[in-house]
C-alpha positions as CSV (number, residue, x, y, z in Angstrom):
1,X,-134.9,-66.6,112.3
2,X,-138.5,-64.6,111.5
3,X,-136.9,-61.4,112.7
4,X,-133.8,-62.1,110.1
5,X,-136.5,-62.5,107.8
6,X,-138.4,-59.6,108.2
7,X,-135.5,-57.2,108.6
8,X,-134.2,-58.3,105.3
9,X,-137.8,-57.9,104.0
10,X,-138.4,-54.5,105.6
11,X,-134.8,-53.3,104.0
12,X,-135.8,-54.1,100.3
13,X,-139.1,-52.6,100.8
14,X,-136.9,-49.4,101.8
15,X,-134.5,-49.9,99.2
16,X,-137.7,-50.4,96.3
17,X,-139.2,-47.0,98.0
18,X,-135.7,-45.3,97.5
19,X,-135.7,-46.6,93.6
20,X,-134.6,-44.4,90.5
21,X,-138.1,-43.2,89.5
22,X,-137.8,-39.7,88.0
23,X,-140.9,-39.4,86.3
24,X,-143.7,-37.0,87.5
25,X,-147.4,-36.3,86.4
26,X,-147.9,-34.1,84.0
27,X,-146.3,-33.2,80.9
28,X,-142.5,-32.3,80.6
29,X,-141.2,-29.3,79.9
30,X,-138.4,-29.3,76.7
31,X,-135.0,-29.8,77.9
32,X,-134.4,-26.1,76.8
33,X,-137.3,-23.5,76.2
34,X,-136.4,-20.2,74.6
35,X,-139.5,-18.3,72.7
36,X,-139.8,-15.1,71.3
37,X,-142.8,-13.3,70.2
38,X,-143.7,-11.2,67.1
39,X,-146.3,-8.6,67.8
40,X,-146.9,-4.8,67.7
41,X,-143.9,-4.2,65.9
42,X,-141.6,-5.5,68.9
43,X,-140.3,-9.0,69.5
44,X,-140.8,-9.8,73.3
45,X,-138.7,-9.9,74.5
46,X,-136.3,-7.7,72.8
47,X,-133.3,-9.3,74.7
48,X,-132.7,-13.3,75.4
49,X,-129.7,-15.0,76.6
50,X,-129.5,-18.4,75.9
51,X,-126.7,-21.7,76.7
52,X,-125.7,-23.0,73.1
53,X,-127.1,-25.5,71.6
54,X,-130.5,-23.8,72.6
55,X,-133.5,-23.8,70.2
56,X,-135.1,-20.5,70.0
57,X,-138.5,-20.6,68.6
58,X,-140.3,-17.2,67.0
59,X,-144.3,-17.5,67.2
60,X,-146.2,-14.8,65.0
61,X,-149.2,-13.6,67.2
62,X,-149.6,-9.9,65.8
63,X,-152.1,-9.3,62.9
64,X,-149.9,-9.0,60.2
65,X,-146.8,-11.5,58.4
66,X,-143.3,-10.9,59.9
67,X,-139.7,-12.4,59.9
68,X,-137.2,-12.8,62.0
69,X,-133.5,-12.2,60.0
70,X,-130.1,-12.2,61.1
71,X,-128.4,-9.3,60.5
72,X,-125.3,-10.8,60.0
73,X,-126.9,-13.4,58.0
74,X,-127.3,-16.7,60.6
75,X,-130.8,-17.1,59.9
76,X,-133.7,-16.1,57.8
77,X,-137.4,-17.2,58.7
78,X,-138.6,-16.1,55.5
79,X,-142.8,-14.3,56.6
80,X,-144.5,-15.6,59.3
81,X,-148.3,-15.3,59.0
82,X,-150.5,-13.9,61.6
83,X,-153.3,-15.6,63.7
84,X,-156.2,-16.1,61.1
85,X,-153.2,-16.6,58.3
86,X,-153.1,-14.7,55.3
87,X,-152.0,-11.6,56.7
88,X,-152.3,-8.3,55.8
89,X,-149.4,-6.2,55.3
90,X,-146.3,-8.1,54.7
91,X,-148.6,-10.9,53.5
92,X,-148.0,-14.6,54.3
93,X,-148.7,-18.0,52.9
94,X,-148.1,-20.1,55.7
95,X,-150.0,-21.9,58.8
96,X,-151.4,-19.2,60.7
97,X,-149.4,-18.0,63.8
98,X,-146.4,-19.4,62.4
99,X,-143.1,-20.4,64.2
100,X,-139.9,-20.7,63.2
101,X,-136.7,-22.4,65.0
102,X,-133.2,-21.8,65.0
103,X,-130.7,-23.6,67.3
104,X,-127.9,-21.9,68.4
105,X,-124.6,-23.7,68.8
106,X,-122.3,-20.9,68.4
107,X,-121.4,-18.6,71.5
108,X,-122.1,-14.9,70.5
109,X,-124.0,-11.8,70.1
110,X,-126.9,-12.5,67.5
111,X,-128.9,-9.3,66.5
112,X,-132.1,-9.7,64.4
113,X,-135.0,-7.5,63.1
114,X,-138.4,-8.0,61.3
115,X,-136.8,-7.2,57.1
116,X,-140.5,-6.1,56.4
117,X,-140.4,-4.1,59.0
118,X,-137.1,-2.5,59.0
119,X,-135.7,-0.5,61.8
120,X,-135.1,2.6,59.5
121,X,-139.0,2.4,60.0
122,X,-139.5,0.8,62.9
123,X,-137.1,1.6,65.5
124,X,-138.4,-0.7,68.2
125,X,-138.4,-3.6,66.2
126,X,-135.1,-4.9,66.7
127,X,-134.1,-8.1,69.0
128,X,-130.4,-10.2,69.9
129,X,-130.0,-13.7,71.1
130,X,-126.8,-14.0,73.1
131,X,-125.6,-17.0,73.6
132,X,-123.1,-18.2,76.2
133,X,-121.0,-21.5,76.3
């Protein structure tokens, strides 16, 4: 009767152990990172391929304001400001290093550019989100 006992024991110690804890130390990553960067005239990268409904965030670090503008119109980020805020040419008024977000639920070709910045000027300065199903 004891070794019934303790093999039924032994089993839902096993079975506890086995249990449906996912969580790990640390902090979690987002379900669905996608950043862009805005510096020396270039976003980096120029090129990002992203699942819809991904989030794409643009984070200011060069020393001047910038956008980020949909050239067909999806999305306008209206100036960025730079580290330190303010911002030199192209000015600014916002938090310094600024982001902005856009979450793309549509599947297709998305190319942007800085509108301050134009690539008549600037002929780096160009990026495209695509984004598959």
């Amino acid at each position: 009767m004891r070794s019934k006992w303790f093999v039924m024991l032994a089993g839902l110690a096993a079975a506890a152990a086995c249990g449906g804890s996912s969580s790990s130390s640390g902090s979690q990553m987002p379900a669905n990172p996608a950043g862009v960067t805005i510096s020396d005239f270039q976003f980096t990268p120029s090129t990002l391929e992203i699942k819809a409904g991904t989030t794409v965030t643009w984070t200011n670090a060069g020393p001047m304001g910038h956008t980020t503008v949909s050239d067909s119109g999806v999305w306008t980020s209206g100036i960025l400001s730079p580290p330190g805020g303010g911002g030199g040419y192209g000015g600014g008024t916002g938090t310094a290093g600024q982001t902005f977000q856009f979450t793309f639920n549509t599947p297709g070709t998305f190319p942007y550019h800085c509108s301050i910045h134009p690539p008549s000027a600037f002929p780096g300065f160009i990026g495209t989100i695509t984004v598959t199903p």
